[in-house]
C-alpha positions as CSV (number, residue, x, y, z in Angstrom):
1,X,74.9,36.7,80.1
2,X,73.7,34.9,83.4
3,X,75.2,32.0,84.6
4,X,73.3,28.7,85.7
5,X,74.2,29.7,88.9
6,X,73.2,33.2,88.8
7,X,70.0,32.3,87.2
8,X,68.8,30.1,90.6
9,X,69.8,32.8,92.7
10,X,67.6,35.2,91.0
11,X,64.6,32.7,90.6
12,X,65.4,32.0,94.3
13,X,64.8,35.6,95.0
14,X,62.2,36.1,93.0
15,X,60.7,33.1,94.7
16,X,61.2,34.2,98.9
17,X,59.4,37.7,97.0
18,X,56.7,36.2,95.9
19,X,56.0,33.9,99.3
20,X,56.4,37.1,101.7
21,X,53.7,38.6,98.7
22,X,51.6,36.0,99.5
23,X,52.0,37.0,103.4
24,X,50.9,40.2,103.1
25,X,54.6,41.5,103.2
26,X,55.8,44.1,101.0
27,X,59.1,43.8,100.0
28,X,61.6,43.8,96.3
29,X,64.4,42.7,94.9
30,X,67.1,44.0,94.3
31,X,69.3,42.6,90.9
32,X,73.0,44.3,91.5
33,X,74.3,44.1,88.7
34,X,78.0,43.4,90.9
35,X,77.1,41.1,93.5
36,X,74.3,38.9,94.3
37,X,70.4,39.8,94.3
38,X,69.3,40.2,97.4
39,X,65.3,40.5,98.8
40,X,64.3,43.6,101.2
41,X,61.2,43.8,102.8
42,X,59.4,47.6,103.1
43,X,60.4,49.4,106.9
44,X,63.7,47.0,107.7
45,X,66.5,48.7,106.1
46,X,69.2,47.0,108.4
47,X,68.3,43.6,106.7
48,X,68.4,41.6,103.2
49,X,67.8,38.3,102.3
50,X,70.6,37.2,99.7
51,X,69.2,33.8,98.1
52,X,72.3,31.0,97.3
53,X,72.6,29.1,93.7
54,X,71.1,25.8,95.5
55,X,68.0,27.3,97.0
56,X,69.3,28.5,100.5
57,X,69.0,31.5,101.5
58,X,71.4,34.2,104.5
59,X,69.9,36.9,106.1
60,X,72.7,39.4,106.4
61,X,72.9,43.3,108.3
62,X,73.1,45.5,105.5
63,X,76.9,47.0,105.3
64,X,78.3,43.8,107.0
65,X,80.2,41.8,105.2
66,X,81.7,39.9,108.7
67,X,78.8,36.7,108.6
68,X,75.6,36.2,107.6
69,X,73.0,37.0,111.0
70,X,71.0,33.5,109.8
71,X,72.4,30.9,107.2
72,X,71.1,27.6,105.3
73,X,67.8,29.1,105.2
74,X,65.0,27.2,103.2
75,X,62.4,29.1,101.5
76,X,60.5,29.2,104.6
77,X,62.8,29.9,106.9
78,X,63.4,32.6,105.5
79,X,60.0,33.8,104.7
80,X,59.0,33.1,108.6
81,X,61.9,34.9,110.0
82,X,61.2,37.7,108.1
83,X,57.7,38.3,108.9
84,X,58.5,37.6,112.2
85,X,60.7,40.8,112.0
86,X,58.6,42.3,110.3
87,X,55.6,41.6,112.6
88,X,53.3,39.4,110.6
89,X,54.3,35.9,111.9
């Protein structure tokens, strides 16, 4: 069973997903069943978008676990960074 907490982060997932959708930007996310969800957009392997239990999202290098590359991240933050890495911004 989910907690409250784990709950908003997936919504909050599911959410950045559904706004880089909306950009054109393909992208999914991933539910680990260990750790928290995180969002991955299509082509940028190095990167993932982990959403936080209040709404906030990191953008973290995939296999780092030293700091997040961007942190306190709204929904559109986060969204804009990404397709600006992606090339859509």
């Amino acid at each position: 069973m989910m907690t409250p907490a784990e709950k908003a982060q997936l919504l909050a997932g599911y959410a950045l997903h559904m706004e880089l959708a909306d950009r054109g930007i393909a992208c999914g996310v991933d539910n680990r069943p260990d750790d928290a969800p995180c969002v991955r957009v299509a082509g940028i392997t190095a990167l993932e978008a982990v959403p936080l239990a209040d709404g906030r999202f990191e953008l973290w290098q995939v296999g780092s676990s030293l700091a997040p590359l961007a942190a306190d991240l709204s929904l559109d933050e986060a969204a804009a960074l990404l397709a600006t890495i992606e090339g859509r911004a």
